[in-house]
C-alpha positions in Angstrom: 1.5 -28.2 -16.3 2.4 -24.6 -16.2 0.8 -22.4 -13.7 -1.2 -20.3 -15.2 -0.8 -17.2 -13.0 2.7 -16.5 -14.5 0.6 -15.5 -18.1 -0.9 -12.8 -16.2 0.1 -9.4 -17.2 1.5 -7.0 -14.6 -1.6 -4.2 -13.9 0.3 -2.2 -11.9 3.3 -1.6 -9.5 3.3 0.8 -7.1 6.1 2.2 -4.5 5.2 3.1 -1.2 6.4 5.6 1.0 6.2 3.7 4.3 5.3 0.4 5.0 2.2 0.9 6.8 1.0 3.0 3.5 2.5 -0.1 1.1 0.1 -2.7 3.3 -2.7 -0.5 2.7 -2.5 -0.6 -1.2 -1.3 -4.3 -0.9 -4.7 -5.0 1.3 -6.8 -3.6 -1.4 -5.2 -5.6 -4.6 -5.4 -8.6 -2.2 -9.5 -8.6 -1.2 -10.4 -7.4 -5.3 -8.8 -10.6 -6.0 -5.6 -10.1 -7.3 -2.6 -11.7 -6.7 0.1 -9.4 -5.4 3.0 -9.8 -2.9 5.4 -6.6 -1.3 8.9 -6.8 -2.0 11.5 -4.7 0.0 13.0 -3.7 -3.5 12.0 -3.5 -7.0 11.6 -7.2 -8.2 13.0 -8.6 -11.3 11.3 -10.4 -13.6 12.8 -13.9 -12.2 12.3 -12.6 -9.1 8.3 -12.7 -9.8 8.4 -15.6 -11.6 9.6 -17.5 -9.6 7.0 -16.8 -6.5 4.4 -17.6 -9.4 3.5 -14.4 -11.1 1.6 -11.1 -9.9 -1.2 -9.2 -11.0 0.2 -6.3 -9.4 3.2 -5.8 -7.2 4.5 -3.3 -4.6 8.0 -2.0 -3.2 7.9 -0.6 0.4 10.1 2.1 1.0 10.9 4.5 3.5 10.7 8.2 1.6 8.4 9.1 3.9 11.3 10.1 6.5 14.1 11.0 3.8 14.9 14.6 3.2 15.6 16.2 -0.1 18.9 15.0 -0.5 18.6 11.5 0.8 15.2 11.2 -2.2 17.8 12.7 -5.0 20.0 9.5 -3.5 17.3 6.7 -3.6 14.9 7.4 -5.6 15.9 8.1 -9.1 17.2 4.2 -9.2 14.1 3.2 -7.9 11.5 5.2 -10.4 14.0 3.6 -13.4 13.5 0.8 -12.5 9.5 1.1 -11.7 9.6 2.0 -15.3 11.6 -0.4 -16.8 8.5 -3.1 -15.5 6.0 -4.1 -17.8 2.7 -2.3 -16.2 0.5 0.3 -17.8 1.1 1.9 -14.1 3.2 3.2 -11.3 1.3 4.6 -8.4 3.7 6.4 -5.5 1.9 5.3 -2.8 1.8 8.0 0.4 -0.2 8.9 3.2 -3.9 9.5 3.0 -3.1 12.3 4.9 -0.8 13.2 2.4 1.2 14.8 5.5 4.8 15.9 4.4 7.0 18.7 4.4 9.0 21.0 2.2 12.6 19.0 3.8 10.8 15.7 5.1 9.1 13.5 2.7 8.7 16.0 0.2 5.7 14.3 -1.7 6.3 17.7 -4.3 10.0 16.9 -5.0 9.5 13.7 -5.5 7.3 14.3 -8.4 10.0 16.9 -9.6 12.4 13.3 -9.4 10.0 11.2 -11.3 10.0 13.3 -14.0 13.6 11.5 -15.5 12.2 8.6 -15.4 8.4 9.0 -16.7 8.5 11.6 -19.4 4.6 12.7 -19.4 3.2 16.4 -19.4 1.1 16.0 -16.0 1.0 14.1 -12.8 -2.4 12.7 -11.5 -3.1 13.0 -8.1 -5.6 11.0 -6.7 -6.5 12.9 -3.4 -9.3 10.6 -1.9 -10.1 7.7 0.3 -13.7 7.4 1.3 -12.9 3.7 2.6 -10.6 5.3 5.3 -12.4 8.4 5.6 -10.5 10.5 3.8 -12.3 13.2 1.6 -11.7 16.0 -1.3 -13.7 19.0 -2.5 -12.4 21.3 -4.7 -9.0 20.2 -3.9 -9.4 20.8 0.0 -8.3 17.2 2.0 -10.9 16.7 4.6 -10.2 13.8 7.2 -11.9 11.1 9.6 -10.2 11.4 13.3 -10.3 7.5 14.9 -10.6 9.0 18.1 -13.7 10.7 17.9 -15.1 9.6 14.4 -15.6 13.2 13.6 -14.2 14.3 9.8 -11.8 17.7 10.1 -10.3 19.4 8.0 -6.7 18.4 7.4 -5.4 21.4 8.9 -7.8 21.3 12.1 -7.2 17.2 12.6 -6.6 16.7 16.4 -3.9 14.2 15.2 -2.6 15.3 11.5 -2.6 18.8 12.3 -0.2 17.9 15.3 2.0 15.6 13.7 5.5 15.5 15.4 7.2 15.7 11.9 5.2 16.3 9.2 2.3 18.6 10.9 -0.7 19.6 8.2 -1.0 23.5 8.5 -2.9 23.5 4.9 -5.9 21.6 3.7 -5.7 23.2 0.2 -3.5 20.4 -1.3 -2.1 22.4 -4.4 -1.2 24.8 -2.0 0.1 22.2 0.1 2.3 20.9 -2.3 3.1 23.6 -4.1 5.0 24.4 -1.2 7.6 21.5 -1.9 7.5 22.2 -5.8 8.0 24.6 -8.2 6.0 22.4 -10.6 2.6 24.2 -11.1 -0.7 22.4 -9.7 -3.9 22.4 -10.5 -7.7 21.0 -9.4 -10.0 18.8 -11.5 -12.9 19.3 -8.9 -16.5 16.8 -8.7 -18.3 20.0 -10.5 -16.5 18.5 -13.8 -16.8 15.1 -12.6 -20.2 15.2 -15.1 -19.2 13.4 -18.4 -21.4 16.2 -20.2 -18.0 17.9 -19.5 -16.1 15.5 -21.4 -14.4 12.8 -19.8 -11.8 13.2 -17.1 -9.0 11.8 -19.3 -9.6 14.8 -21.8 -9.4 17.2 -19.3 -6.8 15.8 -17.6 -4.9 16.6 -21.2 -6.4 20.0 -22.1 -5.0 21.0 -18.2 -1.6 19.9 -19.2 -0.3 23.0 -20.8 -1.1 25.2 -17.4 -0.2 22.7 -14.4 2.4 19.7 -14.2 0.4 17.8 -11.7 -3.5 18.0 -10.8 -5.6 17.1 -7.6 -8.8 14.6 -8.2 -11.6 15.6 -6.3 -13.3 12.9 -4.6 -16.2 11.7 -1.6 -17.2 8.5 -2.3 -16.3 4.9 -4.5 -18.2 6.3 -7.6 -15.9 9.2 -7.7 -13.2 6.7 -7.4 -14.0 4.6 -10.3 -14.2 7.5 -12.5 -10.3 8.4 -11.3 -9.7 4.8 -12.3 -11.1 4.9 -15.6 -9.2 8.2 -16.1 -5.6 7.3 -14.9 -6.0 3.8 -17.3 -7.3 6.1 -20.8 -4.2 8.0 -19.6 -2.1 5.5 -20.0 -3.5 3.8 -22.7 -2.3 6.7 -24.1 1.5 6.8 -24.0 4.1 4.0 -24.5 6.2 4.1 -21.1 3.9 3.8 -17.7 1.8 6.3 -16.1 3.0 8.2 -12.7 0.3 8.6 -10.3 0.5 9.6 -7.1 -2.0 9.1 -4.1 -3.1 7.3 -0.9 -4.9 4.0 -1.6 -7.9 5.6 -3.1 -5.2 4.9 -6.7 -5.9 0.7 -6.0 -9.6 1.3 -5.1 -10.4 3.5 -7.9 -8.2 1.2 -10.6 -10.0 -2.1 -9.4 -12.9 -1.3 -9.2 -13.0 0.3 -13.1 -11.1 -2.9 -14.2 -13.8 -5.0 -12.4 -16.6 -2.8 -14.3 -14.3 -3.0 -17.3 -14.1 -6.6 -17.5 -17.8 -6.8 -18.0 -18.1 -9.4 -14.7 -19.4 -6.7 -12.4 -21.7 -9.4 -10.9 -18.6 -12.0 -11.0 -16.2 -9.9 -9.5 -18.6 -8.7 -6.4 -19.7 -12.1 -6.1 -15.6 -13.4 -6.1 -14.5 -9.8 -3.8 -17.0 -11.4 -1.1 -15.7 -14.7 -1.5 -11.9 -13.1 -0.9 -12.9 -11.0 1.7 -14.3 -13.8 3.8 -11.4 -15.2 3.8 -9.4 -12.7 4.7 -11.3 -11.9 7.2 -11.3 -15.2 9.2 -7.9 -15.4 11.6 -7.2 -17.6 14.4 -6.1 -16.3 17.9 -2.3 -16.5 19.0 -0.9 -17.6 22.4 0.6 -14.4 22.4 1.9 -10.8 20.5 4.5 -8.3 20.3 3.4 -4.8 19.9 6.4 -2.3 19.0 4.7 1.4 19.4 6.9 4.1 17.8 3.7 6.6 17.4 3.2 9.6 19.8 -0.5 9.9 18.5 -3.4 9.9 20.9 -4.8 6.7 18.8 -1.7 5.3 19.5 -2.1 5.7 23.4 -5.4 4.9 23.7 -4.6 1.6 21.8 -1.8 1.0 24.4 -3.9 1.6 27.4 -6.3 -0.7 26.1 -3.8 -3.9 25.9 -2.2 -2.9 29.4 -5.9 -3.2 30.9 -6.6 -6.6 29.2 -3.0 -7.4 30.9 -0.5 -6.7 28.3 3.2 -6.3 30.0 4.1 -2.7 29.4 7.9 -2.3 28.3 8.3 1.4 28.2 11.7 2.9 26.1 14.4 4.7 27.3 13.9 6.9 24.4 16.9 9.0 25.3 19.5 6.4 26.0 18.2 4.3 22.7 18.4 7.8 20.4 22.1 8.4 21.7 25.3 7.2 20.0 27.1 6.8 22.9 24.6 5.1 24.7 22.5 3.0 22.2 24.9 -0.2 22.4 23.7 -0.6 26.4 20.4 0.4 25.5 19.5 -1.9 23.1 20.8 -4.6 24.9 19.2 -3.8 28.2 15.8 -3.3 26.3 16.2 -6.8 24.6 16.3 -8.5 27.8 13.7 -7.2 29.3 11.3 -8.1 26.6 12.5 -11.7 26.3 12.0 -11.8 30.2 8.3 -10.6 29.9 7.7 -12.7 26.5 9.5 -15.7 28.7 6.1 -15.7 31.0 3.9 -16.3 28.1 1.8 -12.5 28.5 2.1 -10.1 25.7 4.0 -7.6 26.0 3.4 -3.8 24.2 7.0 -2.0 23.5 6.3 2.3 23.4 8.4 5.1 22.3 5.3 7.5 23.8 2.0 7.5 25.6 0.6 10.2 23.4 2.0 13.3 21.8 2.8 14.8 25.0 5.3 12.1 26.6 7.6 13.6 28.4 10.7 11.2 26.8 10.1 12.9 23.2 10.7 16.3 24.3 14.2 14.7 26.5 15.7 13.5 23.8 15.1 16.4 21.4 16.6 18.8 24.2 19.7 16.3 24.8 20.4 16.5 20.8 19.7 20.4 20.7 22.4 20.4 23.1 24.5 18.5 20.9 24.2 21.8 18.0 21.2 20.2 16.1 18.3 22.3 15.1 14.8 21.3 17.0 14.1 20.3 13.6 17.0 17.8 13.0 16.8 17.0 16.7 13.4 15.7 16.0 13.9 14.1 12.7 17.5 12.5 13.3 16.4 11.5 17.0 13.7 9.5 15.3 15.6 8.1 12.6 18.2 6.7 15.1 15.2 5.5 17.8 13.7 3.4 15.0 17.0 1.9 13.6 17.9 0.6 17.0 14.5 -0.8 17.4 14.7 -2.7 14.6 17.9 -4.1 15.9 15.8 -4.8 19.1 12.8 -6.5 17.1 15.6 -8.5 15.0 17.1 -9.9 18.3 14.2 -10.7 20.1 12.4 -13.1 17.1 15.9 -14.9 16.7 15.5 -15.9 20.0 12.3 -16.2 20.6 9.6 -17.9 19.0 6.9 -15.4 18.0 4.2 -15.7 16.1 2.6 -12.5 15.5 4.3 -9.4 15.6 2.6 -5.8 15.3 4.8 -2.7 14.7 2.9 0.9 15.3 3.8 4.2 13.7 4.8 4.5 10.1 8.8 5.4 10.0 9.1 2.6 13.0 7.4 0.2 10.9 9.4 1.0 8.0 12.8 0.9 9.3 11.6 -2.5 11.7 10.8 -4.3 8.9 13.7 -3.3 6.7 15.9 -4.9 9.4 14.1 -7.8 9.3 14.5 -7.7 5.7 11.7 -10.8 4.4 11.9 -11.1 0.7 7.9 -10.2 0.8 5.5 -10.2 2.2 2.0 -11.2 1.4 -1.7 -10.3 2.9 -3.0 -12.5 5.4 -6.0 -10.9 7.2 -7.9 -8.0 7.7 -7.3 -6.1 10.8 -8.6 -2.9 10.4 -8.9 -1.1 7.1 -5.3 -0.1 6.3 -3.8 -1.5 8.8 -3.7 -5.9 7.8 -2.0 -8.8 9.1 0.6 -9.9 6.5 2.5 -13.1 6.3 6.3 -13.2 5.5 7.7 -14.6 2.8 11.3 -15.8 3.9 14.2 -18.7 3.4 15.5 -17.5 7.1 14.3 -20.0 9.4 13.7 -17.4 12.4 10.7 -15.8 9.8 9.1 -18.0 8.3 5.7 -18.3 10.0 6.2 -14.5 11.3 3.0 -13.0 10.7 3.1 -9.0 10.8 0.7 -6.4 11.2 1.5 -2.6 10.3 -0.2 0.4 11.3 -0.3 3.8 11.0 -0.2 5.9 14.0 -4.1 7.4 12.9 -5.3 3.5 11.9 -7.6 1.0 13.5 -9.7 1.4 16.6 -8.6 1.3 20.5 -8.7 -2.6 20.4 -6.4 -3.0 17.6 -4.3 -4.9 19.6 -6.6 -7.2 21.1 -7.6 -8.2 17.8 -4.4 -9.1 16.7 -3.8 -11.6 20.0 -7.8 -13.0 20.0 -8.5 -13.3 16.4 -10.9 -12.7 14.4 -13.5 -14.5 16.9 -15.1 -16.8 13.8 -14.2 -20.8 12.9 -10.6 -20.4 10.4 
């Protein structure tokens, strides 16, 4: 008998723009109840076939870090080929925080990119996340800090507003990306959320002729829902896919109007519980690998708190492993010493920072400024090249040893970690913290199969994030 998952039609596919954001949207198809898997690439058709058809699938990328010219190099293959799939919907996947910049991760040019490949008169942007915190009022991105569990305003967030990279000056997000755009942007704000104002799909159009792209507001699930019905009428509409763009909010908003639209509201809660208990049930591990590449203040926190519970701390060289000349030595020297701490059976936390104010950051942007680069390019190339050479670390260190559970922190680390690694796909496995799940590799290489992953977001889970992903989830599997 044929398995009947491979008749389901594709609902959507969605590219993300780091691979802790890609988890994130993956986690929320996965505990609606849909089947979905990550793939490193766009998937063909026999590809998806044969790992028994999707309801919706996802492609984990790295744009995040990329500048202007390294998008107009990877992306315009990538959105061709989004759009050559048969779904109603492509959803570029970014930050909650939407945090980018007018040369890094340009979220504006890469809607001026998308254009040649989905021919449409406006660009949705779906600006919310009230699972994660994340909130928009008349097109002003208001955000939850984990570290005090006080909402800011983007641009006053004691962590977004002091990104290393991509720092959020500007909470007004068509100002925001206007600045990386000459595409015109507009607001649909929760004033015309009312339907006696016609419904959001009809204004959506009538806005077409004055903006290219508009900004959903949005402060709870109900506001979702109506962005979900909204982006489906809007592509109902048209023969090729819809482009969206947005945080996860896209994949709560879309399933849970497709769960109302099915008419099995009481079905599909009743089926979401039954999913989410069982993603939420892991066992413990003997032990973990944590790889920190984030200089947030979450990020340290969460390190203190695994050193305490007696975690063996592995601190980088971050100079030696961000220099040409000295990165061969480095990474060799760093694999070592985290196969001799794994070798006592402790877990062992790898960090690029304690903190945005680490001392090592600042060494090797001076050592590169040195070298003629800008303090900008200092700062992006030096952690381009600190994450490539950690992922040749990680790659090492599971070849020869076997792990179990591996947890990468900090969204370009995670990205360029797990490209190395290169899994066919990857598939949710439990809940962690919201955004931030334990995934299970899919993989013919004998060194990962078994290799569960978590990736997080330098701003995601709580300080015992890593404890969690050594003890489990503390009930029966």
């Amino acid at each position: 008998m044929s398995d009947p998952r491979t008749s389901r039609p594709l609902r959507l596919a969605f590219y993300g723009d780091d691979f802790t954001g890609s988890t994130d949207a993956l986690e929320v198809l996965a505990f609606s109840g849909l089947r979905c898997a990550l793939f490193l690439s766009v998937p063909t058709p026999a590809q998806m076939e044969a790992l028994g058809g999707f309801d919706a699938i996802g492609v984990a990328g790295n744009s995040r870090a990329m500048t202007n010219a390294e998008l107009d190099t990877h992306l315009p293959d990538v959105f061709s080929r989004l759009a050559a799939l048969p779904t109603p919907l492509v959803h570029y996947k970014v930050c909650s925080t939407f945090d980018s910049a007018p040369a890094t991760g340009s979220i504006g040019h890469v809607m001026e990119l998308a254009r040649g490949a989905f021919r449409q008169p406006l660009v949705p942007i779906v600006a919310a996340t009230p699972a994660l915190g994340r909130y928009c009022l008349f097109g002003h991105l208001f955000a939850r800090s984990a570290t005090d569990g006080q909402v800011y305003r983007i641009d006053r967030h004691p962590i977004m507003s002091v990104h290393p990279v991509t720092p959020m000056h500007e909470s007004d997000l068509a100002r925001h990306l206007g600045r990386q755009t000459t595409m015109s942007i507009g607001n649909l704000p929760l004033t015309r959320f009312d339907p006696s104002s016609g419904s959001m799909a009809e204004q959506m159009t009538a806005m077409a002729g004055a903006c290219r792209a508009v900004v959903l507001d949005g402060l709870e699930a109900g506001h979702l829902t109506q962005a979900g019905e909204c982006l489906q009428q809007m592509a109902s509409a048209q023969a090729a896919p819809l482009f969206v763009v947005g945080g996860s909010g896209v994949e709560y908003g879309l399933t849970q109007y497709w769960q109302r639209q099915d008419g099995q509201a009481t079905a599909a809660r009743k089926t979401a519980v039954q999913v989410s208990d069982r993603y939420t049930r892991f066992e413990a591990v003997d032990q973990v690998l944590v790889v920190s590449g984030s200089a947030s203040r979450l990020s340290a926190t969460q390190i203190q708190a695994a050193v305490d519970a007696g975690f063996k701390e592995v601190p980088v060289d971050v100079q030696a492993l961000g220099l040409e000349s000295q990165a061969g030595a480095a990474v060799e020297r760093l694999v070592r010493e985290v196969l001799d701490a794994l070798a006592t059976g402790a877990s062992v936390v790898v960090h690029t920072a304690r903190g945005p104010d680490d001392a090592r950051i600042d060494a090797l942007i001076q050592t590169l400024q040195a070298q003629g680069y800008s303090a900008g390019a200092a700062r992006h190339h030096g952690g381009r090249l600190v994450s490539d050479r950690l992922g040749e670390v990680v790659d090492a260190i599971v070849r020869a040893h076997p792990l179990r559970r591996l947890v990468l922190s900090g969204g370009d680390t995670s990205s360029r970690v797990t490209q190395v690694l290169a899994p066919d796909a990857l598939e949710i496995r439990a809940r962690l913290a919201p955004g931030a799940p334990l995934c299970r590799l899919l993989s013919s290489a004998p060194h990962l199969q078994g290799l569960e992953l978590a990736l997080k977001g330098g701003q995601m889970g709580d300080a015992d994030y890593f404890l969690t992903a050594l003890r489990g989830s503390g009930t029966p599997v």
